[in-house]
Structure formats: C-alpha cells, structure tokens
N, C-alpha and C positions, 0 to 999 in steps of 0.2 A: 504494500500500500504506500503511497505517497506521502511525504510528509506537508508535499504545499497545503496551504490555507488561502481560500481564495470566497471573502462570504459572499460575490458575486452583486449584484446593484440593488441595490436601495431597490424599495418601491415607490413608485411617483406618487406625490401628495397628493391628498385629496382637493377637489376643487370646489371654490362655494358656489352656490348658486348667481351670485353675481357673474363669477368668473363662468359659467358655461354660459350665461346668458351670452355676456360681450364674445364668447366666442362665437355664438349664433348667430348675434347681431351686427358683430363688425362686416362682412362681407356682404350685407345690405349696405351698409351706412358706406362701405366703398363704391357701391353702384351706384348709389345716389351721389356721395360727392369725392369724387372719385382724387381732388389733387389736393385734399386734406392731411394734415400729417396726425401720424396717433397724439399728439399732444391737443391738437383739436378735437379728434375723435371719441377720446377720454373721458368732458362732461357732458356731449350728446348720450354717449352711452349708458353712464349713470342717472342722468334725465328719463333716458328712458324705459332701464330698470326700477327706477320709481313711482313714473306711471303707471306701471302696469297693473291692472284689477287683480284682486286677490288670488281668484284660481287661475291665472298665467304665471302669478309669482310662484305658489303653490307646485306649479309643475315643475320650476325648475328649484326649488326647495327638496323634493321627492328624487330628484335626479342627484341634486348634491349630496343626499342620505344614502341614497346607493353606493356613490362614489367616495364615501366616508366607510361604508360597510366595506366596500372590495379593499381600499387602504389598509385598513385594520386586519381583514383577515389574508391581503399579501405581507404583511408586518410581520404575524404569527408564525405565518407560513417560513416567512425567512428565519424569524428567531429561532423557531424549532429546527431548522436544518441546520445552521451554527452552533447551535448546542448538540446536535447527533453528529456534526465531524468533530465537534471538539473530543466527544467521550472515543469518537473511532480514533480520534490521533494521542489520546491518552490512553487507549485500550494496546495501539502500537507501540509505544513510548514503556510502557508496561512490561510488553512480551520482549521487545529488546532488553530490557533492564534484565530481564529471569534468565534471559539467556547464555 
C-alpha cells in the first residue's frame, strides 16, 4: 500500500439563494444590457432579488436548502474517507513496525 496522503478537493460551498438567483439572472440582464460591466450589474441584480413575490423567493430558498444539504453530506463524505486512509496508513505504519 502507499504511503501518499492525498484528501483530494474540498467540496464547493454551498450557494445562497441570492447567489443562484444572480446566476439565473445575470445572462438576462446581459441580453438586455449587454455593455454593462458587473459593477453595474450588481444592484440591478439585488433590486431584483428583492422584488421578487414570496413564492419566487421561496423557490430559490428550497434550491439553496438542497444545495446546503449536498454541501454537508459531500463534507461527510470527505471527512469519513480521511479518516478511513488515515486508520489504512496507521494500520500500514503498524505492520511495518511488527515487522
């Protein structure tokens, strides 16, 4: 067995519901004004996260819960594979020593 350690990447953070919104929305707000720089774009976009009626916020509330859900159990996922090569590379580290 190997002795490299390698706990492989991170899992990407979760997003809030603001942030998928402006991911949804930016590429309208590019159609529409197309030779704005994202420093303009910016409190169009939060304008228009705030506008929006309850059950449009709602949906991407429910999207950002999902995306908080997968976070958390790619998190776990990772911590328990780091902790089962840690025991395989002390369980190695071990049978070398008796050796």
């Amino acid at each position: 067995m190997s002795t490299e350690f390698n706990d492989g990447e991170k899992p990407l953070r979760n997003m809030s519901a603001y942030f998928i919104f402006s991911a949804e929305e930016r590429p309208k707000l590019r159609l529409e004004f197309p030779n704005m720089s994202f420093r303009e774009y910016a409190p169009r976009l939060s304008a228009r996260f705030k506008a929006l009626p309850p059950t449009e916020r709602e949906k991407y509330n429910k999207k950002a819960l999902l995306d908080k859900e997968r976070f958390v159990r790619e998190t776990l996922e990772r911590k328990n594979e780091i902790e089962r090569r840690i025991l395989l590379l002390a369980e190695d580290t071990a049978q070398i020593n008796h050796s």
